[in-house]
N, C-alpha and C positions, 0 to 999 in steps of 0.2 A: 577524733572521729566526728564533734559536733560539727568541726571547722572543714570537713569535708562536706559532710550534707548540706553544709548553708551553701557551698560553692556550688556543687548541684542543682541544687533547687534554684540558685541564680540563673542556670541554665533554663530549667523548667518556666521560669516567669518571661523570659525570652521567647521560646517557645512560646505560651501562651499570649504574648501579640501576634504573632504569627495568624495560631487559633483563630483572634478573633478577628484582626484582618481579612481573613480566608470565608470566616463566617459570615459576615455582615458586608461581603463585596466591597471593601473600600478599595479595592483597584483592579484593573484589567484582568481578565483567566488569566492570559500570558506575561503579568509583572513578574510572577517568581523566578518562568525564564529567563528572562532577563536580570533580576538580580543577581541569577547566578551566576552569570556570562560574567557580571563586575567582581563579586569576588571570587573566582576562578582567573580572572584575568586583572586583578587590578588591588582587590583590598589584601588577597593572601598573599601572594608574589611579594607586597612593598611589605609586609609583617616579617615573611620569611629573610629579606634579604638585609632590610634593617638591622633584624635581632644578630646577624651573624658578624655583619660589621660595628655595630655597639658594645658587643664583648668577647669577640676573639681576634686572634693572630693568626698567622699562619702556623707557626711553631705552636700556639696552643691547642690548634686544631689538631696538628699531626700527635703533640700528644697524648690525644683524648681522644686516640681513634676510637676507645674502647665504648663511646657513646653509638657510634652510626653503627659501628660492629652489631654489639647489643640490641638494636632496635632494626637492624635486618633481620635477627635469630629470630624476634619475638614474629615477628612479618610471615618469617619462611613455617615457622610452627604452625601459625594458623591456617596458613594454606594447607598444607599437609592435613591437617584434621580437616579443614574443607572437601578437600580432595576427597576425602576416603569416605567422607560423609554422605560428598554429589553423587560418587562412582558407586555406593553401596545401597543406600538409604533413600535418597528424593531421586531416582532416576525418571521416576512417571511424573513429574512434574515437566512442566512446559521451560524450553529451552533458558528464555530470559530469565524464569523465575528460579532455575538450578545454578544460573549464571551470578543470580541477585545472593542467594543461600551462601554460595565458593566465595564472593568478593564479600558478605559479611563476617566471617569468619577468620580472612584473610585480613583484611584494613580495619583496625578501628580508631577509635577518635585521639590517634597520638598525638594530636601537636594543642587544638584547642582547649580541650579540658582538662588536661595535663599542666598546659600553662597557666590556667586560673586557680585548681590545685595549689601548684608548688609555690608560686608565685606568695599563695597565704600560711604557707610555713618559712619555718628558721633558713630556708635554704634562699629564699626572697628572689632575687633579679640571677642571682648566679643558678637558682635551678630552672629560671626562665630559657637561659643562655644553654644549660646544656640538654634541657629539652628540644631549642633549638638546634645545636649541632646534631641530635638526632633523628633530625629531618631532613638531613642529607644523604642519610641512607633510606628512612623512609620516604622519602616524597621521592625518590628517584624511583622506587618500590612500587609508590604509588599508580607512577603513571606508565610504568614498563609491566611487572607481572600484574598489579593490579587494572591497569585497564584493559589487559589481554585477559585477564580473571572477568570481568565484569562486560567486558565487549563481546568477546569471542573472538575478538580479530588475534589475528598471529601479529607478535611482534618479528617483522622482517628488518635484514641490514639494511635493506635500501629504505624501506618506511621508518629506522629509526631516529632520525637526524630529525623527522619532522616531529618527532614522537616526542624526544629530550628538548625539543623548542618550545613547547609547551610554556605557559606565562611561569609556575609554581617551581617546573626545574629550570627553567632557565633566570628566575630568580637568585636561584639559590649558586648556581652555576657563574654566574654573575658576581656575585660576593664572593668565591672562593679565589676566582680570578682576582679580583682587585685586590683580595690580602697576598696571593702571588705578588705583584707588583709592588703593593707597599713595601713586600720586604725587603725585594729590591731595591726597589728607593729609597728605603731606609724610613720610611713611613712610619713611626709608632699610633699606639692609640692617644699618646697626648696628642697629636697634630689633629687628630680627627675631634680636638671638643673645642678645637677653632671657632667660634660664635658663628659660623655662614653653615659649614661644615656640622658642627652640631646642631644646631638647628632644622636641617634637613635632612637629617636620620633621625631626630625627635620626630620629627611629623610622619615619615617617614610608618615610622612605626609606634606613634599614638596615635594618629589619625586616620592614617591609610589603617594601616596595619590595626589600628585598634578596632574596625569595624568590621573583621573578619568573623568574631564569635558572634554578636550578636547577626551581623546580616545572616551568615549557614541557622542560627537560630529560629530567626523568622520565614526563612525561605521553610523550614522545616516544617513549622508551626503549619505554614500556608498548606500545604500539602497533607497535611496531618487532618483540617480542619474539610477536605474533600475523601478522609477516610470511612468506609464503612466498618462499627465498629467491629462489627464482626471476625474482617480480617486482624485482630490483636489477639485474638484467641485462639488461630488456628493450630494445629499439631504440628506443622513446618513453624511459624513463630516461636512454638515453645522446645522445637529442638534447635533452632536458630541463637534463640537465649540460654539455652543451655551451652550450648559451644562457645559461644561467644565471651559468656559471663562464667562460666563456672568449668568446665574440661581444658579451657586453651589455656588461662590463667594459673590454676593448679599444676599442671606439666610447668609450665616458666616459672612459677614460684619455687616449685621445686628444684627445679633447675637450679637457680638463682644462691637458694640454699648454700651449693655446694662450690659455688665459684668465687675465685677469690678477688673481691669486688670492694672495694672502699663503703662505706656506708651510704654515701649520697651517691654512687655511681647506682646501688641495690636498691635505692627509695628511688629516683627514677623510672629506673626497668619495672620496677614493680606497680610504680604507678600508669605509667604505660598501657602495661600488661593486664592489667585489672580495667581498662578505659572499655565504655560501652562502645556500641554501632557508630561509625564514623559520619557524623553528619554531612560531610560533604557529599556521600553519596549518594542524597537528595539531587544536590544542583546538579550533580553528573548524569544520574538517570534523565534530568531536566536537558541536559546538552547535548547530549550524548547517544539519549535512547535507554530506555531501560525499564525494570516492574520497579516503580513508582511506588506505588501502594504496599508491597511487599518490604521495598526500603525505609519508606517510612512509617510504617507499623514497628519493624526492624528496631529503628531509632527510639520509638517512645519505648517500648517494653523494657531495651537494654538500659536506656536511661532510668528506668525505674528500678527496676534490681539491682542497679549499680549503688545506688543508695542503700543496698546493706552488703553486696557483696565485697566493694571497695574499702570498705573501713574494716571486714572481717579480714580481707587479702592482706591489706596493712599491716593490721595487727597480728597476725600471722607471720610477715617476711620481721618484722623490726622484736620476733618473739623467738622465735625458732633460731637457733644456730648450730650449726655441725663443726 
């Protein structure tokens, strides 16, 4: 539990450059848009496509369908309570901000705090990897229900070719393709630790790919530090962390429970499932269009309850058995 909250609070000290970046003007109003232009287009894409050709196959993808499986259920569940939440509950609120409520509910932070997480338990690089192959259902998620969730645009057939082009799925799209091909070719993963070969999925995804937490960090921080704080307080905030942190998580856990799940495949899901506000959704409302302010209020609150909800949630799935 202590090894979760230190991982957390790693987050929070990120954030807080951010803070004071944003505070004390050391860059342009419009740097954060544009930082998030790069990792939307450049530091997540090379993270996400790295991780998937540094430890898997194609054959071990196909076996382990049960990761992207699992982490569309957890996706579709929160929409669902989003839904019933926007349709019943925040209807007088202003379009974007019942748009901003559905896509927090729906998306949370499955892939970067997950990975810093698992990454400092017994599970190490291998639960980095299958956190990763479950970002092939989520980020395909991401950018199909959840930017139609968060946009209001309809995803259509003719706009969706432009839609799965996108830098993050056509990363990952990208990597599933060339383990197609290797198997073909008969490609293993020894050929890939070739010293040219290795070395350029090292960078790949220490480099590129390693600046995707802290950049979504500071873009977050930035925006945080132009919040009023009033907006953290509001009654949409605290039913916003409620769903998010404490109703969608309990349904999945319990879920979870009853499925018969390998132990590391159930510490995933669960950690997942238990992940606050997805901070990405900072740079999207940045790109995008969106309540700003509302998402990143969103962001600090769930990050702050996540610090006791996530170690109770844990200890909860690795306690309870049926």
């Amino acid at each position: 539990m202590l090894d979760t909250a230190i991982q957390i609070l790693a987050i929070f000290s990120m954030i807080g450059v951010g803070v004071v970046a944003g505070k004390w003007k050391w860059f342009p109003e419009d740097f954060s848009t544009h930082l998030s232009k790069l990792l939307l287009r450049v530091f997540y894409p090379s993270l996400l496509f790295s991780a998937i050709l540094r430890n898997y196959t194609l054959s071990a993808i196909l076996k382990n369908m049960v990761l992207p499986l699992g982490a569309a259920g957890i996706i579709v569940m929160g929409w669902s309570v989003g839904w019933v939440a926007k349709r019943y509950f925040v209807r007088h609120f202003r379009a974007p901000t019942r748009r901003a409520f559905h896509f927090s509910c729906t998306m949370n932070n499955y892939s970067f705090l997950p990975i810093m997480i698992i990454s400092g338990t017994a599970l190490g690089e291998k639960g980095v990897a299958m956190v990763a192959l479950t970002t092939i259902a989520s980020d395909t998620l991401m950018w199909t229900l959840g930017f139609r969730t968060f946009t209001g645009s309809k995803v259509r057939l003719r706009t969706l070719p432009a839609l799965l082009l996108r830098p993050p799925i056509l990363a990952l799209f990208s990597a599933i393709c060339a383990l197609f091909i290797f198997h073909f070719l008969g490609i293993t993963q020894e050929s890939l630790r070739i010293l040219p070969v290795r070395v350029a999925l090292d960078t790949l995804y220490k480099y590129l790919g390693g600046a995707t937490i802290p950049t979504s960090a500071i873009v977050c921080g930035m925006r945080l530090a132009q919040l009023d704080i009033r907006g953290l307080f509001s009654s949409l905030q605290l039913a916003v962390a409620g769903c998010r942190m404490i109703l969608i998580p309990a349904l999945i856990i319990t879920i979870l429970c009853f499925l018969p799940l390998s132990g590391e495949e159930r510490t995933v899901f669960g950690i997942i499932a238990l992940m606050p506000g997805a901070m990405v959704g900072v740079s999207m409302a940045e790109v995008y269009g969106g309540d700003v302010p509302f998402i990143s209020a969103m962001i600090l609150n769930t990050h702050v309850l996540c610090l006791v909800t996530v170690p109770i949630g844990l200890w909860v799935l690795n306690t309870v058995t049926v």
